[in-house]
C-alpha positions, -999 to 999 in steps of 0.1 A, spaced: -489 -535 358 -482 -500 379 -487 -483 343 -514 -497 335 -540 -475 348 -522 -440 334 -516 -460 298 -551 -463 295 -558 -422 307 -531 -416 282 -555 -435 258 -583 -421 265 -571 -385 265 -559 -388 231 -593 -402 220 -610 -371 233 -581 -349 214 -591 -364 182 -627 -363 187 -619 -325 193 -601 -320 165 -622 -336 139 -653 -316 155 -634 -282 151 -609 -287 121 -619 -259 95 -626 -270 58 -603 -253 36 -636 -233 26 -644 -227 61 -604 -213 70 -609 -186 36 -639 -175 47 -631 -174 82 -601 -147 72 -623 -125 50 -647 -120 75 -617 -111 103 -605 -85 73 -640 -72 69 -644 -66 109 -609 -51 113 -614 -25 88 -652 -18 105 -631 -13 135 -601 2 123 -613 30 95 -639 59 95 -649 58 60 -649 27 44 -663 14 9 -666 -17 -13 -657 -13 -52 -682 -35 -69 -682 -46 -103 -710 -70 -105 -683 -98 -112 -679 -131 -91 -653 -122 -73 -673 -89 -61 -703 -108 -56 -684 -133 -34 -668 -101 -18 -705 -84 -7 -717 -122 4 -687 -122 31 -696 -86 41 -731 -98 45 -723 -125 71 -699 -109 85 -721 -83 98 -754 -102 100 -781 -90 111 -767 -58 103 -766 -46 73 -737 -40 54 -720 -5 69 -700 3 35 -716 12 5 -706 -3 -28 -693 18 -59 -692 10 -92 -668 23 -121 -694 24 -149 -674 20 -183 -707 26 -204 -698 -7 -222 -704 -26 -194 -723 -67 -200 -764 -64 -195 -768 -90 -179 -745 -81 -153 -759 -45 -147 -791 -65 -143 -778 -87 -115 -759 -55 -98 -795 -35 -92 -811 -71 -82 -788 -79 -60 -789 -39 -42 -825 -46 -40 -828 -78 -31 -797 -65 4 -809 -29 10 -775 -22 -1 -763 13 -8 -745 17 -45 -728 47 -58 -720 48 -96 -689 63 -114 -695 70 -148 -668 70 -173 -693 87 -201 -696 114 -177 -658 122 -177 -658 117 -217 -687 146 -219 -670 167 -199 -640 166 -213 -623 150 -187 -614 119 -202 -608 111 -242 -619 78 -259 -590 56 -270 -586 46 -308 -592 7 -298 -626 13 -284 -619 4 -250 -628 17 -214 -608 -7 -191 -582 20 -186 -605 52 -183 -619 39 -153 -590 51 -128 -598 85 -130 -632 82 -119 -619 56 -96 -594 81 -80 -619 111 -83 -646 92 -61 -620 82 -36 -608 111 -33 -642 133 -33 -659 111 -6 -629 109 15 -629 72 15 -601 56 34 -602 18 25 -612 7 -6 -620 -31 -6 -612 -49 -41 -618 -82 -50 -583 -89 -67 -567 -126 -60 -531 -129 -61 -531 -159 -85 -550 -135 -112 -517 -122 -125 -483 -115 -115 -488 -77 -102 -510 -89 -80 -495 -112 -68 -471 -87 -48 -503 -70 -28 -506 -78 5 -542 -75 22 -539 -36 34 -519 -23 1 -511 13 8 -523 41 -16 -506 79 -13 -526 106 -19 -525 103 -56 -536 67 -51 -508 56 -70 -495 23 -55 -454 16 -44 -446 -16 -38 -414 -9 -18 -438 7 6 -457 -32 12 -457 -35 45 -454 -69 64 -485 -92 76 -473 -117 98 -500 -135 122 -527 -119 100 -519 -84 119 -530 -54 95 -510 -20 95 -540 3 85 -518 38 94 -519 67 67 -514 95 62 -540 124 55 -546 122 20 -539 84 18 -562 53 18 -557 17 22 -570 -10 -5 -582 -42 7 -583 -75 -6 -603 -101 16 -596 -130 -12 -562 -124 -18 -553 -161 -5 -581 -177 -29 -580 -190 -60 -602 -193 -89 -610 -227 -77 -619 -215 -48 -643 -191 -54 -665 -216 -76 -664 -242 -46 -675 -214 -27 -702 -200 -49 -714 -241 -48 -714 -244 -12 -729 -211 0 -753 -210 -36 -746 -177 -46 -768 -166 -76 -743 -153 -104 -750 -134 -140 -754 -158 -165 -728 -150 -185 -709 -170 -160 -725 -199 -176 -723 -217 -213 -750 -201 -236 -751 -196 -272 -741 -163 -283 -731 -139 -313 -693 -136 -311 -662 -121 -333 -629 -135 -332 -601 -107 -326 -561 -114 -315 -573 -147 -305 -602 -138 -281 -638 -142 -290 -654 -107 -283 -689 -98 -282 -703 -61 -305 -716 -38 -285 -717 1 -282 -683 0 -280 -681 -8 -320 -679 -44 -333 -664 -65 -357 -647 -53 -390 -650 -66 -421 -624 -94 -421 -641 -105 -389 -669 -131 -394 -696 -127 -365 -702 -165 -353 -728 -182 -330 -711 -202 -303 -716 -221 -270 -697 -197 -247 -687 -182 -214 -672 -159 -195 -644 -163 -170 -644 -128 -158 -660 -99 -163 -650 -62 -175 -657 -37 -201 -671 -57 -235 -645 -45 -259 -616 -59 -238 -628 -93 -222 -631 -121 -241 -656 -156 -241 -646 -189 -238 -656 -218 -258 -676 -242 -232 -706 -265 -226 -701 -258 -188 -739 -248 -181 -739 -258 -141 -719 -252 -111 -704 -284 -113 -695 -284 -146 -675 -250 -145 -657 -261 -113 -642 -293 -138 -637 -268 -165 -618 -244 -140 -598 -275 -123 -585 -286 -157 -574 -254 -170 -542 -239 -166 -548 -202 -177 -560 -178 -153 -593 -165 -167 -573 -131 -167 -545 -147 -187 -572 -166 -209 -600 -138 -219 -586 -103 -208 -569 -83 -237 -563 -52 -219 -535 -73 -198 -521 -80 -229 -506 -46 -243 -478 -50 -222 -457 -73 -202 -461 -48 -175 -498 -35 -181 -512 -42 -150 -486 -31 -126 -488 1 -150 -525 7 -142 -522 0 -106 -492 27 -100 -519 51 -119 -545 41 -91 -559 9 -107 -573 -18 -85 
């Protein structure tokens, strides 16, 4: 009978401990988030001259949204820059100058027609951009002196991404090593470089497509609408359905088509492909996306087909 009184503290503690837990426990949503905003406040803190490469795709969009709380009610202290391929989607260029206005945000543009008038740069016998942009890439990092260089890469996108860490190292040719990864225990970031260097970082590195839809959902970020199923003119070409554009269009064994489509991801227009879909909402995508088992890189992007080892090609070149 002696124990009876500290049984029932021992009781009643524990009930408070679980109380506290379930009124603190992070969603999953709520622990991703949490650690992008921590990325975006160490770099604030950590680097002079900072910027956000923006490409008006959901995973950029997602990327601005968590600089925008995480410095609320200031506004966003990076600017965003965008590799202009010239063959970029409408609708998304659209959605890029809304979404500047709507923030106050600050947006540089990189034009790969500019190289290719100059000389700089030649067009490729396929038609496409996707590659051309690492020179201009490289050029305006190296120009502005920027010395971290936020991307909004994932590491379940494709294989070469999967071995960045958060703070990937650059040298001063902004060519990327992956012996020279360092490590990222306890979420502690090495930001050291050298004159010259830069740092990339990737705040979403630890989500998934998944999660960036459930995220979109929950905190109702407005997207292009490309994201979304809508009838469109399409060609079929090494399996992908590709849309004409300035880039050039179909030839004449390929039969122009009206389908229900959407996009995945977005990039230059001669390289990334539709999907058949009826997905029109939020809710139906995040179905579409739980039952598929491509990556939407694997599934729509041609330009990380040429190789087995395309990617990891582009990003030792300065590629994001």
């Amino acid at each position: 009978m002696a124990d009876a009184p500290l049984t029932g503290l021992i009781d009643a503690e524990r009930a408070v401990d679980a109380s506290f837990d379930r009124s603190y426990a992070l969603t999953h949503a709520d622990a991703l988030e949490s650690e992008a905003v921590h990325i975006f406040r160490e770099v604030a803190g950590e680097f002079e001259n900072p910027v956000i490469l923006f490409s008006g795709g959901k995973d950029s969009i997602v990327m601005v949204h968590l600089a925008l709380k995480a410095f609320a009610p200031a506004p966003v202290p990076f600017p965003l820059l965008h590799v202009d391929t010239g063959h970029n989607f409408p609708e998304v260029l659209a959605h890029r100058d809304r979404l500047v206005a709507r923030y106050g945000l600050r947006l540089q543009v990189a034009s790969v027609q500019n190289y290719i008038d100059q000389g700089l740069l030649k067009e490729r016998p396929d038609g496409t951009r996707n590659p051309l942009q690492t020179v201009p890439l490289t050029e305006s990092i190296r120009q502005q002196r920027f010395d971290a260089v936020f991307g909004g890469g994932r590491r379940d996108e494709e294989k070469a991404r999967a071995k960045e860490r958060v703070f990937s190292l650059r040298d001063e040719f902004s060519q990327w090593d992956p012996r020279r990864q360092r490590p990222e225990l306890w979420q502690l970031y090495n930001g050291r470089h050298s004159p010259g260097e830069h740092v990339r970082i990737f705040p979403l590195s630890n989500w998934t497509e998944l999660d960036v839809w459930q995220y979109i959902a929950r905190e109702r970020i407005d997207l292009p609408e490309i994201y979304y199923a809508h009838p469109r003119e399409v060609f079929q070409r090494n399996g992908m359905w590709l849309t004409a554009g300035e880039w050039g269009g179909p030839k004449a064994t390929e039969p122009v088509e009206t389908r229900l489509v959407r996009y995945r991801t977005v990039g230059d227009m001669s390289c990334t492909g539709a999907v058949d879909s009826d997905a029109t909402t939020l809710s139906q995508v995040i179905a579409e996306i739980t039952a598929s088992r491509l990556t939407e890189r694997g599934a729509t992007r041609a330009d990380d087909k040429l190789s087995e080892a395309a990617m990891e090609d582009r990003k030792r070149e300065g590629y994001f």
